[in-house]
C-alpha positions as CSV (number, residue, x, y, z in Angstrom):
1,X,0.0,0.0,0.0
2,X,1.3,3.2,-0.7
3,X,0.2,6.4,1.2
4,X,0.3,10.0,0.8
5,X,0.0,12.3,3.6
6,X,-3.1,14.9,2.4
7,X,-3.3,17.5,5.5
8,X,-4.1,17.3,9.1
9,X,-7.6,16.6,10.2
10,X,-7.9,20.2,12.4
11,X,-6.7,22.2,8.8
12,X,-9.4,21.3,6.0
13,X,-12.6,22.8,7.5
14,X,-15.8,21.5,6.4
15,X,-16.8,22.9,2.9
16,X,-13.0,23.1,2.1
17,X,-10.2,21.6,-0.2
18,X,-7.5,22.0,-1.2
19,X,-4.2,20.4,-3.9
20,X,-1.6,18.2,-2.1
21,X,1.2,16.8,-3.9
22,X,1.5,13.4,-4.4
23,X,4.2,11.9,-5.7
24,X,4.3,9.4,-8.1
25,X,0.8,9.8,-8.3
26,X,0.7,13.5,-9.5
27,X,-1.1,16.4,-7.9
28,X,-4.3,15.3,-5.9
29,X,-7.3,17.6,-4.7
30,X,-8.6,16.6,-1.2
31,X,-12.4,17.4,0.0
32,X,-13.9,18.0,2.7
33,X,-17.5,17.3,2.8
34,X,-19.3,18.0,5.7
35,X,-16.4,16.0,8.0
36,X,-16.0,13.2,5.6
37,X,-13.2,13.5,3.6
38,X,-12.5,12.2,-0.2
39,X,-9.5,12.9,-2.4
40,X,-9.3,12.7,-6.2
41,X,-6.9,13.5,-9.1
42,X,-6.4,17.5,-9.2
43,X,-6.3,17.7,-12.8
44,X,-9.4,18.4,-14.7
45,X,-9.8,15.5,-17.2
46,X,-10.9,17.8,-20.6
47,X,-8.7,20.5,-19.3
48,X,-5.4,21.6,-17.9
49,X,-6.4,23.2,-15.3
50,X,-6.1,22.5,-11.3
51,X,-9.5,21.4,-9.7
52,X,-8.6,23.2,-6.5
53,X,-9.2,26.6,-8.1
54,X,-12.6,25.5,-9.2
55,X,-15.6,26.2,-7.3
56,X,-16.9,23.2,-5.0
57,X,-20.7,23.1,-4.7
58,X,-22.3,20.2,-2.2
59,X,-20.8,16.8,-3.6
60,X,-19.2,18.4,-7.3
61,X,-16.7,20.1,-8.2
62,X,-16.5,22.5,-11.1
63,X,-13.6,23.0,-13.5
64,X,-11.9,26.9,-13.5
65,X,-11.5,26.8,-17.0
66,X,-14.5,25.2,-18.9
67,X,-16.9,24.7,-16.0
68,X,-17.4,20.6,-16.7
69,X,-18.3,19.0,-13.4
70,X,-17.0,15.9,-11.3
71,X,-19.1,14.3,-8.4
72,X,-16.3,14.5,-5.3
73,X,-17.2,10.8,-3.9
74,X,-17.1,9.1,-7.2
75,X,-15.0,10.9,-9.6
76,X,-17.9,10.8,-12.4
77,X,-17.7,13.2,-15.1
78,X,-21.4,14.4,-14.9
79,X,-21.8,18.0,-16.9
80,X,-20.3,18.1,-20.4
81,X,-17.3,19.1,-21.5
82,X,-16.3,16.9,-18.7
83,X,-16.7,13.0,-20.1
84,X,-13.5,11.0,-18.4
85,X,-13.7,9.7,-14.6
86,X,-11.9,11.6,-12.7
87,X,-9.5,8.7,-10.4
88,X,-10.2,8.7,-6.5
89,X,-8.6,7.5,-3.8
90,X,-9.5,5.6,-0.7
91,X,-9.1,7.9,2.6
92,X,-6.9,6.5,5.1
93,X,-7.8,8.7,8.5
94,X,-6.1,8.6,11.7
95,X,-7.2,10.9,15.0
96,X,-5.1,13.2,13.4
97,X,-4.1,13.0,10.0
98,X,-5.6,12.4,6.7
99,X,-3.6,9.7,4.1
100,X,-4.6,8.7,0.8
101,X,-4.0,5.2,-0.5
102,X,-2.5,6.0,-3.8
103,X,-2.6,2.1,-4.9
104,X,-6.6,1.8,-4.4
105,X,-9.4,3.4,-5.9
106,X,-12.1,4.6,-3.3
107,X,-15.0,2.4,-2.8
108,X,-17.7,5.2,-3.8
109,X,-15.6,5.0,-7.6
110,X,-16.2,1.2,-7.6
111,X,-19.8,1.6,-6.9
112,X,-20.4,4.1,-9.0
113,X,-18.7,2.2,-11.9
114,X,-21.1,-0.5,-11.2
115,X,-24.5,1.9,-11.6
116,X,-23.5,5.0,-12.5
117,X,-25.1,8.2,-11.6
């Protein structure tokens, strides 16, 4: 298993997110939605462009440059230009700290590639 630290559990308020590096794994964006916390790819999948600077609105995020939209817990492309997944990343929490598991996909991108939204 491989893990990235994402932030410290006291630092990403709820409502928040923000872009972590990670590694091997490239630049990730981690959420936090109201106290449960979700981290996916920070690069927009139609666009170059960071999903940290985008607006985050309930469960999506929205894409600074051509406003294509991702839901957080699943990584679904779900308004157009947006049509690639974005890929998530299981949450690994501790009392403290926030990891992601770089080698798993979350379990809310399985389901959702079994029935999609």
């Amino acid at each position: 298993m491989s893990q990235v630290f994402l932030c410290n559990r006291d630092e990403l308020a709820p409502g928040s997110l923000k872009k972590v590096a990670g590694g091997e794994a490239g630049d990730i964006c981690v959420y936090n939605l109201d106290g449960k916390y979700y981290a996916t790819a920070d690069m927009c999948t139609h666009a170059t462009a960071s999903l940290a600077e985008g607006d985050m609105e309930g469960d999506l995020i929205t894409c600074p440059v051509h406003w294509g939209q991702f839901h957080i817990p699943s990584g679904q492309a779900v308004t157009f230009p947006c049509e690639k997944h974005l890929r998530t990343y299981r949450i690994i929490t501790t009392d403290r700290e926030v990891f992601a598991d770089t080698s798993a996909e979350s379990e809310e991108a399985e389901l959702a590639a079994a029935s999609p939204i």
